[in-house]
Structures are given as structure tokens and as C-alpha cells.
KOLMI-386550 format. One record per residue (C-alpha): residue in one letter; x, y, z. Coordinates in nm, 2 decimals. Last residue first. Layout:
! residues N
<node residu="A" east="X" north="Y" up="Z"/>
...
***
This chain:
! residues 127
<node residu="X" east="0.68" north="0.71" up="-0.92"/>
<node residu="X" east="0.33" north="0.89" up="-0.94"/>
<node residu="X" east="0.31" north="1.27" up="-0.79"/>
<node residu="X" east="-0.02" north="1.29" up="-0.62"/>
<node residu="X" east="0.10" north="1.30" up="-0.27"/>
<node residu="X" east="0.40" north="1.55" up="-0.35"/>
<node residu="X" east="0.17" north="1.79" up="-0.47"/>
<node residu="X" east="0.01" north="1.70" up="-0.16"/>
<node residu="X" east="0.32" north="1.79" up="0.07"/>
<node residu="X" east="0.38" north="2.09" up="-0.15"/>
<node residu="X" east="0.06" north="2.26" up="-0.09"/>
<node residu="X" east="0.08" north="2.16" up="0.31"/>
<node residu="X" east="0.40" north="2.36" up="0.33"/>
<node residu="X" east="0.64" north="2.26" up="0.63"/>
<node residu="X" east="0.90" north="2.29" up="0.40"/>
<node residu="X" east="0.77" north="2.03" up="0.18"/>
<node residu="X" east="1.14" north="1.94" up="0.00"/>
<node residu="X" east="1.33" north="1.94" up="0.37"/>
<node residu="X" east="1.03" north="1.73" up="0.50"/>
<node residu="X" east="1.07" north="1.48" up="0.20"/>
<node residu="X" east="1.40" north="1.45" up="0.24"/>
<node residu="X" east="1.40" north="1.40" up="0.61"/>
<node residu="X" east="1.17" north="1.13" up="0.57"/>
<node residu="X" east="1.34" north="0.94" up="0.29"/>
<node residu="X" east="1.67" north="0.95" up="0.52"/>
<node residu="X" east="1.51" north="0.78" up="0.78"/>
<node residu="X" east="1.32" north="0.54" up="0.54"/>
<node residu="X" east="1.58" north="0.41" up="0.29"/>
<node residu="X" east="1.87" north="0.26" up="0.53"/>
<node residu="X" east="1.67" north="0.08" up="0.80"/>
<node residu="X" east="1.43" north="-0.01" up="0.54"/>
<node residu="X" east="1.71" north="-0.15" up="0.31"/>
<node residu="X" east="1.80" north="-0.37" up="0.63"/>
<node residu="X" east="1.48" north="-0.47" up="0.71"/>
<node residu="X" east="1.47" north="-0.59" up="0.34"/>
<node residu="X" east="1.81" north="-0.76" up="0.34"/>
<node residu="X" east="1.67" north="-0.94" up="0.64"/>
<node residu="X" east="1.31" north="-1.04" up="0.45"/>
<node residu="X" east="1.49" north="-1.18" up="0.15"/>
<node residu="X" east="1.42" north="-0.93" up="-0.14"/>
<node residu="X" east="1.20" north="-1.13" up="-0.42"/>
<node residu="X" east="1.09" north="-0.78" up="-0.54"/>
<node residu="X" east="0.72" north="-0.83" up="-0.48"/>
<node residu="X" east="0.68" north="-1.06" up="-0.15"/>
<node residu="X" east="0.98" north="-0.91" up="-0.03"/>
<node residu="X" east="1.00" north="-0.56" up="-0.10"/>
<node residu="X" east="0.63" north="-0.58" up="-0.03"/>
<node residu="X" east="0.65" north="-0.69" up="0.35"/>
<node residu="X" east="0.95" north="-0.50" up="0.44"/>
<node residu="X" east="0.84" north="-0.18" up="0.29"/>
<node residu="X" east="0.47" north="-0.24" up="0.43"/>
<node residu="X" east="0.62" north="-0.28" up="0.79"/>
<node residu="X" east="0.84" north="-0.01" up="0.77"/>
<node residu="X" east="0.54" north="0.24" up="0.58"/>
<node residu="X" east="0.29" north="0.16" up="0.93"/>
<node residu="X" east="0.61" north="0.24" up="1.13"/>
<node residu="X" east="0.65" north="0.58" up="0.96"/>
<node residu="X" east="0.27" north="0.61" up="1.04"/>
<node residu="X" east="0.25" north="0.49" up="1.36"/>
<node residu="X" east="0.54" north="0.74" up="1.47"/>
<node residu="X" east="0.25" north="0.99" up="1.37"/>
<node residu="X" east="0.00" north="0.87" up="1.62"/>
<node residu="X" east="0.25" north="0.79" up="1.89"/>
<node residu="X" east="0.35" north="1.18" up="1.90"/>
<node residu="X" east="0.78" north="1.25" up="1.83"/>
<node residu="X" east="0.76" north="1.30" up="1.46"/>
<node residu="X" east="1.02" north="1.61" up="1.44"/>
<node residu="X" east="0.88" north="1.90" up="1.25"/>
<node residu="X" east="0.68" north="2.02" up="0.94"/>
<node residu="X" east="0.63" north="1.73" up="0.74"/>
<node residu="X" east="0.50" north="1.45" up="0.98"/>
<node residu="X" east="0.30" north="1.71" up="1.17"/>
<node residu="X" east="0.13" north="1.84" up="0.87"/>
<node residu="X" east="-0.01" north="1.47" up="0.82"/>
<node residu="X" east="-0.12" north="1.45" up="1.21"/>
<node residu="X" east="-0.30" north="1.69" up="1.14"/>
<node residu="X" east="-0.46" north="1.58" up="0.86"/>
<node residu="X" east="-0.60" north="1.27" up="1.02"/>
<node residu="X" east="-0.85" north="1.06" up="0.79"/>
<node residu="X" east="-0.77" north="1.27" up="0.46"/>
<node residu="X" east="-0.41" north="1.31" up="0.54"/>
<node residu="X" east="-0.33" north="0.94" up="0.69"/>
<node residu="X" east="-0.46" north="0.79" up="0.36"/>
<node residu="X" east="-0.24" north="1.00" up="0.13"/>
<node residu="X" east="0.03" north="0.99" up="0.38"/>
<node residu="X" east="0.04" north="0.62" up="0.38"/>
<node residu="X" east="0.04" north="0.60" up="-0.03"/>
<node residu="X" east="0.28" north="0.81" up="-0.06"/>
<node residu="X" east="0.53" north="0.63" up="0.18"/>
<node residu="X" east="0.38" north="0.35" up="-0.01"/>
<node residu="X" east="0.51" north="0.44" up="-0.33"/>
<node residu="X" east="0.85" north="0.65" up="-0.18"/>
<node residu="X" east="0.94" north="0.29" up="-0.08"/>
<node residu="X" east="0.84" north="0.15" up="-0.38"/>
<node residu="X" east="1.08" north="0.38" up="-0.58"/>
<node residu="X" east="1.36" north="0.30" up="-0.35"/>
<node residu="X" east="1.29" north="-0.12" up="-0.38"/>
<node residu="X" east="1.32" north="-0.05" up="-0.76"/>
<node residu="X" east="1.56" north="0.17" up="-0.80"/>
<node residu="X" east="1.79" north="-0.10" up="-0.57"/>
<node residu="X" east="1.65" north="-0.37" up="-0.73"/>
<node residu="X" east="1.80" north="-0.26" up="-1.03"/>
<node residu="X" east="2.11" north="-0.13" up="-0.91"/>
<node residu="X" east="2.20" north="-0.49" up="-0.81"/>
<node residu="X" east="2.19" north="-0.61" up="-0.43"/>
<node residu="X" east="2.48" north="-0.75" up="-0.27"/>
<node residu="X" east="2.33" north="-0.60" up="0.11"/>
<node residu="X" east="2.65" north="-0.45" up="0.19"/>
<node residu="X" east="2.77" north="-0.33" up="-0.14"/>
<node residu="X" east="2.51" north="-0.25" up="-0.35"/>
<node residu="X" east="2.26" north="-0.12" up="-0.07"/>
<node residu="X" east="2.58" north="0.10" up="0.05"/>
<node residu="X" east="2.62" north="0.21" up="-0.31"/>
<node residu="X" east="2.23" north="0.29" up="-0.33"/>
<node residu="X" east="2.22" north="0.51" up="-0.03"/>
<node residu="X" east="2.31" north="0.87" up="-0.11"/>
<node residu="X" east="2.30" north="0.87" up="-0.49"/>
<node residu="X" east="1.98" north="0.67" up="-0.52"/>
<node residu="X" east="1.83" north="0.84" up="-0.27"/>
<node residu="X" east="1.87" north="1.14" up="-0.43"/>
<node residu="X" east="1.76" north="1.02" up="-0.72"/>
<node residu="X" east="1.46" north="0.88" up="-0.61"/>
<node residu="X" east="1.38" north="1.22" up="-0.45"/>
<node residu="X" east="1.45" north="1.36" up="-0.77"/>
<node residu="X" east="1.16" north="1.15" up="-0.97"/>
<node residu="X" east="0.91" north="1.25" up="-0.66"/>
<node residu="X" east="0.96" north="1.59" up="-0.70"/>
***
């Protein structure tokens, strides 16, 4: 699932990343696939300390503080690793984050389907 999801991103944000941000398709797959990295990283921590609050991220709107602590937890990691590891300026970074995470939350609710199974098959994929 994980290899898809990178392509999906791929298709449905990587010319705006291209052209608005100058960056080249290569750190364009690479800044998507270490976004879905420490998404899945996150969740893997957040769902054996609060499981809960796990199924809530996949199966409906993240509205409680807990869980919007998650998907601001990921922000902050994106930015910081995109530009201490990919040599992405911090504002280009922001602005990748802006464009990667919304849409790599949605997709990733859409392919678990509220389905706890699919969430941690999901979980131990590697990118």
C-alpha cells in the first residue's frame, strides 16, 4: 500500500512541488516517501501507547487535541528531517508539508477504511 500511496502523491502533488517550490523529481520522491516514513512511524508509536486515538485518526475527522498532536507531531518531524536530511531549505519544507500531509491523511484514511487490520498492515509496510 505504501508504494501506491507514494504514487499517488506523486501524481497529485509532485508537479506543484516541481513548479512552485523548484524542486527536482528526486527530492520530490524522496521528501514524499519520508513523509509517509514518519507518518508511519508516528502512528506506530501513537497505536501501542494510545490505540484509540490511532482508530480515531483513520476512521473519521481528527477534531480531539490528542490526535491533532499527532498530525502536528509528523509536521514538525517532516520539516525538521526534510531539511536536515534532504538539504530542503526550512520554507520550501513548510511548504511541501502544507502540500504532502493533508492529502497524505485523507489517503491513508480512504485506503484503511476505518479498518484497524489495514491500518497496521499499513504500519509495517517499509517505503
Amino acid at each position: 500500500m505504501m508504494n501506491e500511496i507514494v504514487l499517488d502523491m506523486r501524481k497529485a502533488v509532485g508537479p506543484e512541488l516541481s513548479s512552485k517550490l523548484g524542486l527536482s523529481p528526486a527530492h520530490t520522491d524522496l521528501g514524499l516517501q519520508l513523509a509517509c516514513r514518519i507518518t508511519q512511524d508516528v502512528l506506530n508509536e501513537t497505536r501501542r501507547t494510545h490505540p484509540t486515538i490511532t482508530m480515531e485518526i483513520i476512521s473519521k475527522e481528527v477534531t480531539t487535541p490528542d490526535a491533532l498532536l499527532v498530525w502536528a507531531r509528523v509536521a514538525a518531524m517532516f520539516v525538521d528531517r526534510s531539511n536536515r536530511e534532504l538539504g530542503i531549505n526550512v520554507l520550501n519544507a513548510s511548504a511541501m508539508k502544507n502540500a504532502v500531509l493533508p492529502r497524505l491523511s485523507r489517503i491513508i484514511k480512504q485506503r484503511a477504511d476505518g479498518s484497524e487490520e489495514r491500518m497496521i498492515s499499513f504500519l509495517k509496510e517499509v517505503v
